[in-house]
C-alpha positions as CSV (number, residue, x, y, z in Angstrom):
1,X,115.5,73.8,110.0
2,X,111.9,75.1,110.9
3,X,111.8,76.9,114.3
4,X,108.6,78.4,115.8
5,X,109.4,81.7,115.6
6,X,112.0,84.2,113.6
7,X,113.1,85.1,117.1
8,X,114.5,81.2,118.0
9,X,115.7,81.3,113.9
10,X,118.0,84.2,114.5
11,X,119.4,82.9,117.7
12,X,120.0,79.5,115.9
13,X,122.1,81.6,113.7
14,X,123.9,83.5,116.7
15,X,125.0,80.0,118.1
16,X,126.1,79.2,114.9
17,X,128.3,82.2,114.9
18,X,129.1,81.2,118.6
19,X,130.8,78.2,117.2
20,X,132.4,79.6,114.3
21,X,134.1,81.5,116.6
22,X,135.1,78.7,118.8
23,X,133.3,80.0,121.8
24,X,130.9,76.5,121.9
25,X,132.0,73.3,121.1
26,X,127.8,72.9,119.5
27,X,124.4,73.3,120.1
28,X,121.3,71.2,118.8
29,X,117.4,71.3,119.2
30,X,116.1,70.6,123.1
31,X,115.1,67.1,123.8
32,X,112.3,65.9,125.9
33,X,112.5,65.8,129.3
34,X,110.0,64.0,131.8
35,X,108.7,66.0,134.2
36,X,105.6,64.0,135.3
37,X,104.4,60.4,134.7
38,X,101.6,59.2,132.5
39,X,98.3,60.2,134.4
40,X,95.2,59.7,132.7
41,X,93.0,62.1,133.6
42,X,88.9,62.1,133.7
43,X,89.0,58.7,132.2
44,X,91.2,59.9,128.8
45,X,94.4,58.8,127.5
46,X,97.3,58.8,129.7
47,X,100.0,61.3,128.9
48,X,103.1,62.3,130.7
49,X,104.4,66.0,131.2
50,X,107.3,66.8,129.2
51,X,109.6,69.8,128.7
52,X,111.3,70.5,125.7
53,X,114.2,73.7,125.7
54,X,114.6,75.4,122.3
55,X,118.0,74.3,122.6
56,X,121.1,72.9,124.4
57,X,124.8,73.9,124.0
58,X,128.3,72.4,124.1
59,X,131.4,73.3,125.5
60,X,133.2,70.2,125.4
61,X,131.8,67.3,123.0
62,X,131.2,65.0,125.9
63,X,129.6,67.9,127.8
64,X,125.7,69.2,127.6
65,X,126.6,72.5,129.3
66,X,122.8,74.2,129.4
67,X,119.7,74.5,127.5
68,X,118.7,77.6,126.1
69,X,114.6,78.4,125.9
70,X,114.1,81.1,123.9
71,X,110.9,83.6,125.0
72,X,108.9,86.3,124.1
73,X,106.3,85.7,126.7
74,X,107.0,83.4,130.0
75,X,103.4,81.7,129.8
76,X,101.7,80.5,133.1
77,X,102.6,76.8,131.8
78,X,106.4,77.9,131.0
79,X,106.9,79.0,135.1
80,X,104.9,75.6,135.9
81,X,107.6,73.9,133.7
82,X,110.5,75.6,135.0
83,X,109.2,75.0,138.6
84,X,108.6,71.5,138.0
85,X,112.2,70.7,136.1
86,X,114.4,72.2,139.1
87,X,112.1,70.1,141.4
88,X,113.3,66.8,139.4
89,X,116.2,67.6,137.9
90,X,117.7,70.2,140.3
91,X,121.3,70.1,138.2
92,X,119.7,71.1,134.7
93,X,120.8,74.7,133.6
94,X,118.3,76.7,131.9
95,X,119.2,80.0,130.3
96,X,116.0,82.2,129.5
97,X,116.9,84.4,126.2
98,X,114.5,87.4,125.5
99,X,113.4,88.8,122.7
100,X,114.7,91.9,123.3
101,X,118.1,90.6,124.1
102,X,118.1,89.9,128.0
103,X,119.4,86.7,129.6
104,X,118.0,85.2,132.8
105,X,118.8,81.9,134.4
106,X,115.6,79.7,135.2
């Protein structure tokens, strides 16, 4: 797999051990998730607003437990995201990893 950084490549590889171990059931790449409609803006092409997490994990197999968004920098646009997902979808679970190690729930 490609990832867009080395720091979401390593924690692939810790969830990886994570499962090894039994701790998760599995984990996979983020899907998108709407967060606004299509809205053409200024006359161009309608898009929608979509958020997709690095990743989501499993603790049973019929279970999506969380999502997991690796960060080295929360960007403006990440905190509009995160505001805009818990205003939709107010039972999503969204663990912020660091690169420097910390966890943080969105």
């Amino acid at each position: 797999m490609t990832w867009d950084s080395a720091g979401e490549a390593e924690y692939a590889r810790h969830l990886d051990m994570l499962k090894a171990a039994g701790h998760i059931h599995d984990w996979g790449r983020g899907y998108r998730i709407e967060l606004l409609p299509a809205i053409a803006i200024a006359g161009g092409k309608a898009t929608r607003t979509v958020y997709v997490p690095d990743f989501f994990v499993k603790f049973t197999p019929q279970m999506v437990a969380y999502f997991i968004e690796f960060k080295g920098v929360q960007t403006a646009v990440f905190r509009l995201k995160m505001r805009l997902l818990k205003n939709k979808h107010p039972n999503i679970r969204v663990l912020l990893v660091t690169k420097d190690g910390g966890q943080i729930w969105v």
